[in-house]
Structure formats: structure tokens, C-alpha cells
C-alpha positions as CSV (number, residue, x, y, z in Angstrom):
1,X,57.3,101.5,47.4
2,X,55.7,103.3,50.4
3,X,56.6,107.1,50.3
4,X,55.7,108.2,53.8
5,X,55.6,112.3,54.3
6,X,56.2,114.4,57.2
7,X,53.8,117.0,57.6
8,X,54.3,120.4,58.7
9,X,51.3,121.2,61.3
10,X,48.6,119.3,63.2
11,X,45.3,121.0,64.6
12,X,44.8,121.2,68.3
13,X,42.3,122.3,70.4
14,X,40.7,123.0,73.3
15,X,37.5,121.8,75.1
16,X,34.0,123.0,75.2
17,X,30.0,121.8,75.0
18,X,28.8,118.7,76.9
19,X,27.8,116.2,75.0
20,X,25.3,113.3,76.4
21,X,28.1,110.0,76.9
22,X,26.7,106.9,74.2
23,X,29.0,105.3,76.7
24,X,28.7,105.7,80.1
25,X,32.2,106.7,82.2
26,X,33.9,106.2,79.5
27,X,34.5,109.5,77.4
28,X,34.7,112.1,79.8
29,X,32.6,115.6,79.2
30,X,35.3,118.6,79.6
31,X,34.8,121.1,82.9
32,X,32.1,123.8,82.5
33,X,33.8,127.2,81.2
34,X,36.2,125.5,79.4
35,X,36.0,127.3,76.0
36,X,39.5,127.6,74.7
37,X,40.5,129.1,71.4
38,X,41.9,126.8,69.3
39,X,45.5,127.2,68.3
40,X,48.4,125.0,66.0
41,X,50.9,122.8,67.3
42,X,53.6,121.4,64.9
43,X,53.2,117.6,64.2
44,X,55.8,116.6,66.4
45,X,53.5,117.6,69.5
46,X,55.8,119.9,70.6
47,X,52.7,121.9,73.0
48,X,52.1,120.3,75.9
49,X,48.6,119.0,76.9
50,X,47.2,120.0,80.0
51,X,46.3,117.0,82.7
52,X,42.7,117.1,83.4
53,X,41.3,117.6,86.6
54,X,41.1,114.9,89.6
55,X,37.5,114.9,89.5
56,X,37.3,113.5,86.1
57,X,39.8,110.5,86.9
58,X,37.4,107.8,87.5
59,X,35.8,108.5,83.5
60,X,39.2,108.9,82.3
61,X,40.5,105.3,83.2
62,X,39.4,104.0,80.0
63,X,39.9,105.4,76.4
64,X,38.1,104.6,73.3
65,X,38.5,104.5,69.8
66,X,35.8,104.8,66.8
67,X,36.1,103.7,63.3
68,X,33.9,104.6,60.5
69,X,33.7,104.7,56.7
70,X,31.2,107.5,56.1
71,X,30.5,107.1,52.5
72,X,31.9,110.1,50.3
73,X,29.2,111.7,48.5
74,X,30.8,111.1,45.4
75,X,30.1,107.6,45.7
76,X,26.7,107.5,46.9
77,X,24.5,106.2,44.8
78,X,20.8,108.4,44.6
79,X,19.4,106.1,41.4
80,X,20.0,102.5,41.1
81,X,18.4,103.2,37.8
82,X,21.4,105.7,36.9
83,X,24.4,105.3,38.8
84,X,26.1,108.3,37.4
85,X,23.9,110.2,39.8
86,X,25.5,111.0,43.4
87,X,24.7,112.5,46.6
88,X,28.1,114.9,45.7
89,X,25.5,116.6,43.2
90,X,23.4,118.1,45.8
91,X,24.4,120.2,48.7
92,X,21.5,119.6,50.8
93,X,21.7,115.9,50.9
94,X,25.2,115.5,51.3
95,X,25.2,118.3,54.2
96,X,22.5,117.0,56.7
97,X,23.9,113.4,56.6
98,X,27.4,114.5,57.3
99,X,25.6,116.9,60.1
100,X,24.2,113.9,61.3
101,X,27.2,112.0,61.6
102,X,29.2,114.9,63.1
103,X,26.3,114.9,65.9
104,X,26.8,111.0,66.8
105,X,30.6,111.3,66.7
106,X,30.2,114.1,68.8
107,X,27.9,112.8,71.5
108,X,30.1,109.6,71.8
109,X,33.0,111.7,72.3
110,X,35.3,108.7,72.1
111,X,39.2,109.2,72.8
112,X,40.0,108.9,68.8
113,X,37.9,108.9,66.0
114,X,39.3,107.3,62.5
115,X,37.1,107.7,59.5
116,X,37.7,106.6,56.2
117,X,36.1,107.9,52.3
118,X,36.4,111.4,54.1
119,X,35.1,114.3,51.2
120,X,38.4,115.9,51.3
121,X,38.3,117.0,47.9
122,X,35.2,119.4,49.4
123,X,36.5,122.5,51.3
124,X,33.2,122.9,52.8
125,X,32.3,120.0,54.5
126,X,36.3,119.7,55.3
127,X,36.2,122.6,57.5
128,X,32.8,121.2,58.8
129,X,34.3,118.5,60.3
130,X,38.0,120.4,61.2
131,X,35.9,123.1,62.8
132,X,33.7,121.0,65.0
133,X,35.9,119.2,65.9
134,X,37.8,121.6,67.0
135,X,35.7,122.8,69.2
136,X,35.1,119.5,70.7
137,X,38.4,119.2,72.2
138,X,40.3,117.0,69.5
139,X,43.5,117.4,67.4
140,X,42.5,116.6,64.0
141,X,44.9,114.8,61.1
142,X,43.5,115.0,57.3
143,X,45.1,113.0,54.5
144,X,43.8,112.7,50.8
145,X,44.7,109.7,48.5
146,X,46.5,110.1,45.7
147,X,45.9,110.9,42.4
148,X,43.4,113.1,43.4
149,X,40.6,110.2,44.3
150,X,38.8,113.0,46.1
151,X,38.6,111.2,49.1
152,X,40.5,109.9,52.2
153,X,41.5,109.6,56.0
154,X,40.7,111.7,58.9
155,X,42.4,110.7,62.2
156,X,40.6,112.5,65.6
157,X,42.1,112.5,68.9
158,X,41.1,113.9,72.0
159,X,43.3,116.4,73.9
160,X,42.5,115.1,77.3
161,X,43.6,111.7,76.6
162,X,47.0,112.3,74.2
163,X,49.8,114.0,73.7
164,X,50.6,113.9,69.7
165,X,54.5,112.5,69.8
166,X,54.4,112.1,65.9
167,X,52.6,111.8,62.7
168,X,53.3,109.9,59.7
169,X,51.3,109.5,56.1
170,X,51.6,106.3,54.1
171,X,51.3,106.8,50.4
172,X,51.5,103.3,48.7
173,X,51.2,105.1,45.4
174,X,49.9,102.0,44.0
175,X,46.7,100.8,41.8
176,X,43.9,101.5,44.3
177,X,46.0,104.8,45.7
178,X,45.6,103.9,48.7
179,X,46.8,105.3,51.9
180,X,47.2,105.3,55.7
181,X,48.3,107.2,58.7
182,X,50.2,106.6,61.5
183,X,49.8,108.2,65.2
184,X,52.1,108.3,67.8
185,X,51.0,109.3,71.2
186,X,51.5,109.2,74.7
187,X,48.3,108.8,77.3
188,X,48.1,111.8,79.4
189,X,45.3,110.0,81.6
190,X,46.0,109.7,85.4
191,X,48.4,106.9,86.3
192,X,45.9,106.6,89.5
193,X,44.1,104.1,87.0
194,X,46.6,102.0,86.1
195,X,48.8,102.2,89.4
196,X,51.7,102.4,86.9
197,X,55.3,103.8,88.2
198,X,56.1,107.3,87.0
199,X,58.4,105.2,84.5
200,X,56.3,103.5,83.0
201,X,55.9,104.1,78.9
202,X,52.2,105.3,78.1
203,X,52.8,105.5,74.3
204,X,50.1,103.8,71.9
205,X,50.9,103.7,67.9
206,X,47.6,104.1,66.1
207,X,47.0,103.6,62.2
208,X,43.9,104.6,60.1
209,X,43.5,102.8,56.3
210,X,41.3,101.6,54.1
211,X,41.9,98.7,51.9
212,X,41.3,98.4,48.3
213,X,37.8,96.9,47.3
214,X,38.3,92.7,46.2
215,X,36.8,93.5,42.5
216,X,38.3,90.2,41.7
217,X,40.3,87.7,43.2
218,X,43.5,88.8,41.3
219,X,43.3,91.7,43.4
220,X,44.1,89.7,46.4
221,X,47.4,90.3,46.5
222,X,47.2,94.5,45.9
223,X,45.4,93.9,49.2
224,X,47.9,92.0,51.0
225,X,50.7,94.2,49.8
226,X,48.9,97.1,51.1
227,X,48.4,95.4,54.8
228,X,52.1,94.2,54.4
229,X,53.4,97.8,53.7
230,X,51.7,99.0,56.5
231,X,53.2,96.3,58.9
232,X,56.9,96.6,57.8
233,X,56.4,100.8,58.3
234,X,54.9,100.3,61.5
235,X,57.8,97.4,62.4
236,X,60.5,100.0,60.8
237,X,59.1,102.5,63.1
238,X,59.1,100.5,66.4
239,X,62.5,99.6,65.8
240,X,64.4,102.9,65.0
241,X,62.3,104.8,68.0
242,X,62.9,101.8,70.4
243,X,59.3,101.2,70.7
244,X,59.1,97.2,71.1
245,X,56.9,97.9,74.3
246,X,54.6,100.0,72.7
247,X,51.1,98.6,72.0
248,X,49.8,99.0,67.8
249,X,45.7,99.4,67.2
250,X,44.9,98.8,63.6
251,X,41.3,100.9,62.6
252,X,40.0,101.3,59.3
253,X,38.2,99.8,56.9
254,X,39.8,96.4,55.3
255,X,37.1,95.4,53.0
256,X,37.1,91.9,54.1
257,X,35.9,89.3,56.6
258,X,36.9,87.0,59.2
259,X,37.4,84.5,55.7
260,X,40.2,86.2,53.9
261,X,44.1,86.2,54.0
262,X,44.2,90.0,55.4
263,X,42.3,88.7,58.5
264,X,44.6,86.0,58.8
265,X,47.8,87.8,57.8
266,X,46.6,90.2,61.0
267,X,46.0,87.3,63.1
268,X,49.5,86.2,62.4
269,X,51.6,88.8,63.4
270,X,49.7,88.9,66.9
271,X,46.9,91.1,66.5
272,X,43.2,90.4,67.3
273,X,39.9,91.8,66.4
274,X,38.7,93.7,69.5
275,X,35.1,93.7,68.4
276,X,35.3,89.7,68.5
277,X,37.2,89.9,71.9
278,X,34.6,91.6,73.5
279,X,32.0,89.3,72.5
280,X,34.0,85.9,72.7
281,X,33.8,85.1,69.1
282,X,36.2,82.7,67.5
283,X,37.9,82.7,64.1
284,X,36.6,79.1,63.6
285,X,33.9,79.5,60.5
286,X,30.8,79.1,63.0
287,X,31.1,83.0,64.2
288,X,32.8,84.3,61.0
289,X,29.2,86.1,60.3
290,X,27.7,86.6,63.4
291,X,28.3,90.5,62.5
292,X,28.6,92.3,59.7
293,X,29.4,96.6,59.3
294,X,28.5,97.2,55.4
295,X,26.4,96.4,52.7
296,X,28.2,97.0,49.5
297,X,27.4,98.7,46.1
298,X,26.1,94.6,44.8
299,X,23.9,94.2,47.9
300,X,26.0,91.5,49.8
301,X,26.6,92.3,53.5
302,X,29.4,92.1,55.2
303,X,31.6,92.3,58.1
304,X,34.6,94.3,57.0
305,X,35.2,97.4,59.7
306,X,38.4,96.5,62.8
307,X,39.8,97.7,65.1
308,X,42.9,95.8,65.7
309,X,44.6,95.2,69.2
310,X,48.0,94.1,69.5
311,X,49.8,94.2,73.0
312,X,53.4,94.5,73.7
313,X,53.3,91.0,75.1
314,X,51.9,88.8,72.4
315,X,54.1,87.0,70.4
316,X,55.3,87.4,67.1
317,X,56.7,85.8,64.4
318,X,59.1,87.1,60.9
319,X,56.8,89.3,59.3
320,X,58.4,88.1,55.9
321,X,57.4,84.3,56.8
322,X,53.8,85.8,57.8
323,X,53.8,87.4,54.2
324,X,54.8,84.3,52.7
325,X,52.3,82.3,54.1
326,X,49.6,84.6,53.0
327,X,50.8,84.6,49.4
328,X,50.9,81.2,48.9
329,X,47.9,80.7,50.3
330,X,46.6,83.4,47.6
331,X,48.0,81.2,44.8
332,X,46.5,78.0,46.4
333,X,43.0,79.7,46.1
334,X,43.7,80.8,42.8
335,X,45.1,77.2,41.6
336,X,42.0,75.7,43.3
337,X,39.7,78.4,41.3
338,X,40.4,75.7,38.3
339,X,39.2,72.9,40.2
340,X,43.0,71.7,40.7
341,X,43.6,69.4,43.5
342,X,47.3,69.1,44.9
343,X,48.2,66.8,42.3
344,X,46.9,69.0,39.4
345,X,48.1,72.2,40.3
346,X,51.1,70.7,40.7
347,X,51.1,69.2,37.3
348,X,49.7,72.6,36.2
349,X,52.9,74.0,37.7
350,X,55.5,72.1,36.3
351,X,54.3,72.2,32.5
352,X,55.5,70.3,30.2
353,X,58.8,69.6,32.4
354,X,59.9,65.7,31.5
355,X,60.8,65.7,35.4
356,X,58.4,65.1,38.0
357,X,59.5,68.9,39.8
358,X,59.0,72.9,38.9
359,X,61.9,75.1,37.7
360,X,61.1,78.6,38.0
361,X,60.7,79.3,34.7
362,X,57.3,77.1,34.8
363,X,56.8,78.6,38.7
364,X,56.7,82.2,37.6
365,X,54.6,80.9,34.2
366,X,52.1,79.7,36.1
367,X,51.6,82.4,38.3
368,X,51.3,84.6,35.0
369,X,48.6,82.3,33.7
370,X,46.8,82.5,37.5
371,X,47.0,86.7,37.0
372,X,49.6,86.7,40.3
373,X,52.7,88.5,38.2
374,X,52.6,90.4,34.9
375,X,49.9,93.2,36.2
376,X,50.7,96.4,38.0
377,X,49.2,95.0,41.4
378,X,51.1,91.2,41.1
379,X,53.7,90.2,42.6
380,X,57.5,91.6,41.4
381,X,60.3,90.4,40.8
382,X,61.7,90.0,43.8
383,X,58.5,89.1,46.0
384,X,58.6,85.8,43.3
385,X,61.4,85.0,43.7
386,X,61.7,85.6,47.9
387,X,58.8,83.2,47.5
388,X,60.2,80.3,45.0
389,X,63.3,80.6,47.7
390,X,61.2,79.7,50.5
391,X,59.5,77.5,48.5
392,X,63.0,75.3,47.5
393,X,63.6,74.1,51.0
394,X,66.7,72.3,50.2
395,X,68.1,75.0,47.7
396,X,68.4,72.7,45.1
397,X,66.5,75.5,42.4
398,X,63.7,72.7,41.9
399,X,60.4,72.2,44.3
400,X,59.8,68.6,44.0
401,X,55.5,67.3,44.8
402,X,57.1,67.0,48.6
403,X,58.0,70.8,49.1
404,X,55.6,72.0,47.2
405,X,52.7,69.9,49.2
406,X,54.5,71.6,52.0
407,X,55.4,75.0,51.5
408,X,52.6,76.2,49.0
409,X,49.6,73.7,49.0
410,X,49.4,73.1,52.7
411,X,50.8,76.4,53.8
412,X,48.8,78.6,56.2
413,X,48.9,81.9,58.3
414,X,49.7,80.3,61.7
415,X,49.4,82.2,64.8
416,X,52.5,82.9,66.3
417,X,52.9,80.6,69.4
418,X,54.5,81.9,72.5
419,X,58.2,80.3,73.0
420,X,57.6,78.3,75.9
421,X,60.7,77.1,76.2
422,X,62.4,80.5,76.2
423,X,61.8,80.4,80.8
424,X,63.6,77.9,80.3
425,X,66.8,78.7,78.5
426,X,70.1,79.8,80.0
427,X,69.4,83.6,78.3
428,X,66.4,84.1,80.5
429,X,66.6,86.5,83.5
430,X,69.5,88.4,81.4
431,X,67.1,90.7,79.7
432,X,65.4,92.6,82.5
433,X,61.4,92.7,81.9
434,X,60.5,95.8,81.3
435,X,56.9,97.1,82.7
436,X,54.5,98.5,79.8
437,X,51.4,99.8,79.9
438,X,49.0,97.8,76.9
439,X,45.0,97.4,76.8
440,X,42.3,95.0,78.0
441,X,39.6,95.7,75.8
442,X,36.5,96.1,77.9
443,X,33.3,96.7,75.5
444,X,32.8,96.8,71.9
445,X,29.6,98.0,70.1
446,X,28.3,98.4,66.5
447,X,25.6,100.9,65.7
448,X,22.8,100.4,63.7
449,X,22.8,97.2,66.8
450,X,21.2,95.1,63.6
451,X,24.5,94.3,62.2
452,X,25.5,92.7,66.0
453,X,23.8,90.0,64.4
454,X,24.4,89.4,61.1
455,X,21.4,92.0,59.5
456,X,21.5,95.1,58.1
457,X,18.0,97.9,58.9
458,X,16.7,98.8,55.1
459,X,16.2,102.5,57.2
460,X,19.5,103.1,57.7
461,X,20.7,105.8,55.6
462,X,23.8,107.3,57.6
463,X,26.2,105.2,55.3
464,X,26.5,101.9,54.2
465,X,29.0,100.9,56.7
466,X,28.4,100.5,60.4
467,X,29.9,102.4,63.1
468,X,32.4,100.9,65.3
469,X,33.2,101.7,68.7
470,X,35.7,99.8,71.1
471,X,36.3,100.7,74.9
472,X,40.1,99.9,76.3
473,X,41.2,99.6,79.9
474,X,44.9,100.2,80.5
475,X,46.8,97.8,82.1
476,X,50.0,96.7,83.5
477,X,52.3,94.2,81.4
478,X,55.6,92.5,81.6
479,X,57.9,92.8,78.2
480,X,60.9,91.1,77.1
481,X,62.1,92.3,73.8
482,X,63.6,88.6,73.5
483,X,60.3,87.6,73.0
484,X,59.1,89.7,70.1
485,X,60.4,88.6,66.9
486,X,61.9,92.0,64.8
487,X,62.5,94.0,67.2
């Protein structure tokens, strides 16, 4: 259960300093004299946002977005020799590398900053951060996970780019507490760039998360439930505020690479990695390492950090069949963990059954034995048995070798193909295309540039993730909510 809160108040501000640009024409610096007091705006974004001036509309074409897990000083370790001692222990340490980071955020100046293991459980540095950026020109959004973890989110966004619509917190309340935030905002940049109509939505829904560490390969599926919350909020949303048109950018932290079922869950329901877009890269299992962003607490590096795209125009397909697909690829992998082939996992599934199928009863025994149900992060009761459903094509309540082969053993996350033959159909032409306004993206970059290929610098001490920065170019697209499934 995802309980998602309202809050009350949002902090805006207005512009000031100029900054030296990381990238060039792409985050604009504000006009000189432009030292505006910051003030409060309710959540709802309610204030309006000042247009900036003409001169500046060539830099403000393109808006970027930043994503970076910062490392809470309560987790770093200072000792490998004694773990129990952290940077949270002395001020000094913890306050000139989160100086430092403040100072590189702050001379990028990107459009919207997400960072994750934010110290909210430290007043200090919390107002460090709020205060700065403040100053800087950005509305700032703070959320703590739960159970008082002493860490969390912290959503940036720049005043000249975006007008807060709404603001939403995702507590999943679940074994890794764990939670996200959801943006809603309309682009206040000129429509000179985009040579859009004065009709024309210039809305973007952004999220910030970060996913629960793979400990174990149990924990697989705490993970997927987490990404699959997030999708059926963010679905939810777009449907109740008429938003089909609206284009979705995932950031965050997902603590897994281009190999695992969250990456091709995401892939599934239409999104795509912009940091692979800009450099071409493929999901094939040739340029699944050709970056990586962190280098964990065991030493294995790893590329882990998105930022998801997905435009109004791609296609989509059920997000339940999506979710399906992923779990029983889960339980293939944990079958196949036993050195089962196809024939012994599903031998392994049936029991001691005298016919050659599985009843549920052996189904949901199996998964037990495979540590998929009977822990607080499996799967429930109902996710079992929405999957032993799909599972029974012909509804017959067994799965003979035949659907099982089909349905679990040979089941994948599938990109959602476009429904070519939709032109084609009589109902074509009697939804009127609607023009939206989605992204291109136009540059990606990860900083310490090591990591762009595959190493990580033993000097770097900023973190032990990369930064991630992505530049988007607006652009012009037709939509037909006809062709996005859910909406």
C-alpha cells in the first residue's frame, strides 16, 4: 500500500549570483540585480513565475535535469577496519564535502536537481542546502523516509524554467522504507523555441526515488514492487488529471544495471535511459557496462544512477502484464539459482503431484521454498494468485509443462511495440491528434568522466556515486490517446 501525502507548502525563490555554466547555453545565469527575497508558495503552485527576459531565450531552449546520490554521512564509512565509524561523527568532514557538492550543483545550474540519501535527519546541513538554494533561484521539495532512516529525497527546480502545478510524496511504508516524490510542472520557457501554438500543453511529471539495495536475490521482488508502485501512482495520476499527453522523467537512484528486471520492467512500459540515448548504447549485453555511477560498500562497481525519458508518443502496454512479466522472470532466476532447467523446475513445481501439471497448492509451495511468498517483501496473496491466473491460460486451475514453458519459463519484459495496424483501422482519424510538447534528449554527461567508461578514479571522494546530468530539447509531437494503453 502506497500512502501518498499532500504537503502543505513548497519553497520558492528568487534569482541571484552567476554561476560559471558546466554546460554551455544550456542553464541560463539570471539578469544582474536580480536579488529577490525569497518567499512561500503553497504546493499547488498557486504564485505565478515570472517569464524571463527575451535576451535569455536562446539558453533557455533546453532544460536539464541532474541526479545524484550524495552519500549521507551516516553511511559513510571513515575505517574499513571499523565500520561503526562514519563521516556523521564529525562536523568538519561531513560539512566541506557537502560544501563541495553544493558548489558543483550550483555552477551547473541545471533546470532540476534530484538527489537521493539527503541528511535530512540533520537540521544543519538541511538548511545548508534549502538556503543555497534558495538563493540560487530554485523551489526546493524535502522528503525523509520512514521510520526515521535519517535520510531521504530532495527535489530542486528552477524558477525560470517551471511553474510547480503539484506535489506528491510516495510512502511505500514497506521493508526498505522507501520513498519517492512526484512533480508536476508546467515549462515557463519561451514557446519561440519550440514554435509551439499558445495551446499547446508544456506540463512534464518528474519523480525522484531510490530503490532498495539487492542484499539478496530474494529481495528482487521488494524492488520490483517499489518500481511498480511508483508506475501505477504515476498512471493513477495521468489518468484522473487527463494527463495522457504529458511526458514522465524517472531520476533517482535504482540500484541496478542495464541486467536486471527493474531496467527491463522500465524499458517495458516505454521508457529509455537518456544517458544511453545520448551516447547510442544498446540494451544488448555488449554496452550493459560501458558506464558505471557507483562503487558500492563490497567494492564492485556499477552502473546504477537514470534518468528516465518517456514521451507522450511511445507506446505502451498493460502495466499489470508488464509486472507479470517481470515477476516471472524473478522466479525463473530464482528456479534456475538451483541449477533447474525447464524440465526440473517444472518437476520442482509440481511436487509430488501423480499428474504431469501444477495445482496451486504446489505453485504457491514452491515459491515459498524459492523465498518469493511467506516474507514481508514477497509476493501477497493476491499478486500469487493474479500471477497463477495469467499463468493458467485456458482457466482450467492447472498449468500443464506447455503453459508453464510459455507463460513463466520463457516469459520476458517485451518492449511495447507500436500498433501498426491501428492507421489502418476504421477508428483512425476519429480521435483528433492532439499536439504535445515531449523531449529529444540532446547531451548526457557523467562526472568523475572515468565512469563514461566503465572505471571509477580511487581520488574521488565527493561520494560513491557519480553525478548525472542530462540536457533535453523540447519538441513538437503528435498524440493519440488510442494509442497509449491505460489511459
Amino acid at each position: 500500500m502506497v500512502a501518498v501525502v499532500e504537503p502543505a507548502t513548497a519553497n520558492s525563490v528568487g534569482g541571484g549570483g552567476n554561476e560559471a555554466n558546466m554546460f554551455n547555453g544550456a542553464i541560463p545565469r539570471p539578469p544582474p540585480g536580480n536579488d529577490a527575497a525569497c518567499t512561500t508558495t503553497t504546493a499547488t503552485g498557486q504564485q505565478a513565475t515570472a517569464s524571463p527576459p527575451s535576451s535569455m531565450a536562446d539558453e533557455l531552449c533546453h532544460i536539464s535535469c541532474t541526479t545524484f546520490n550524495i552519500l549521507a554521512p551516516i553511511y559513510k564509512r571513515l575505517d574499513k577496519q571499523n565500520q561503526s565509524l562514519r563521516e556523521s561523527d564529525f562536523r568538519a568532514f561531513w560539512l566541506s564535502r557537502n560544501q563541495m557538492i553544493l558548489e558543483w550543483l550550483l555552477m551547473e545550474r541545471t533546470s532540476i536537481i534530484c538527489l537521493q540519501e539527503f541528511w535530512t535527519g540533520n537540521e544543519e546541513l538541511v538548511h545548508m542546502y534549502e538556503d543555497k538554494l534558495c538563493d540560487a533561484g530554485y523551489f526546493t521539495f524535502q522528503l525523509a523516509r520512514t521510520n526515521n532512516r535519517g535520510d531521504g529525497l530532495l527535489m530542486a527546480v528552477h524558477k525560470d524554467y517551471f511553474r510547480i502545478l503539484n506535489y506528491r510524496e510516495l510512502l511505500f511504508n514497506d521493508f526498505g522504507d522507501r520513498v519517492a516524490q512526484l512533480l508536476h510542472v508546467q515549462l515557463t520557457i519561451p514557446s519561440s523555441c519550440s514554435n509551439r501554438k499558445n495551446d499547446t500543453r508544456q506540463e512534464l511529471l518528474i519523480v525522484n526515488t531510490h530503490l532498495l539495495f539487492p542484499h539478496n536475490s530474494s529481495l528482487s521482488i521488494a524492488r520490483l514492487h517499489q518500481v511498480y508502485k511508483i508506475l501505477q501512482y504515476v498512471e493513477t495520476y495521468q489518468r484522473e488529471n487527463k494527463l495522457g499527453g504529458v511526458p514522465v522523467v524517472l531520476s533517482g537512484d535504482w540500484n541496478g544495471s542495464k541486467r536486471g528486471r527493474v531496467y527491463k520492467f522500465l524499458r517495458s512500459q516505454g521508457f529509455a535511459s537518456s544517458y544511453d540515448i545520448a551516447h547510442k548504447y544498446t540494451d544488448s549485453d555488449d554496452d550493459a557496462h560501458r558506464w558505471v555511477s557507483h562503487r558500492n560498500h563490497r567494492g564492485n562497481i556499477c552502473g546504477v544512477d537514470f534518468i528516465w525519458l518517456r514521451n507522450p508518443n511511445e507506446p505502451t502496454k498493460p502495466l499489470k502484464t508488464s509486472w507479470a512479466e517481470a515477476a516471472f522472470g524473478i522466479i525463473k532466476c530464482q528456479l534456475q539459482k538451483g541449477s533447474l532447467n525447464d524440465s526440473d523446475a517444472f518437476a520442482f513445481l509440481k511436487a509430488d503431484n501423480p499428474g504431469d501439471f501444477i495445482t496451486y497448492s504446489s505453485f504457491c509451495e514452491g515459491l515459498r521454498q524459492v523465498h518469493l511468498i511467506g516474507l514481508p517483501y514477497g509476493l501477497s496473496y493476491q499478486e500469487t494468485k493474479d500471477l497463477w491466473n495469467q499463468a493458467d491460460i485456458d482457466g482450467n486451475g492447472i498449468i500443464d509443462y506447455e503453459e508453464f514453458k510459455k507463460r513463466i519459463w520463457n516469459s520476458s519484459c517485451r518492449l511495447a511495440q507500436r500498433d501498426d495496424n491501428y492507421a489502418e483501422s476504421p477508428d483512425y482519424g476519429k480521435e483528433m491528434a492532439e499536439e504535445v510538447v515531449g523531449f529529444k534528449v540532446k547531451d548526457a554527461v557523467l562526472f568523475p568522466r572515468e565512469v563514461e567508461r566503465g572505471m571509477w578514479p580511487e581520488n574521488y571522494s565527493l561520494s560513491d556515486h557519480a553525478r548525472l546530468t542530462v540536457i533535453f530539447s523540447p519538441v513538437r509531437m503528435q498524440f493519440r490517446t488510442a494509442e497509449r494503453v491505460g489511459l
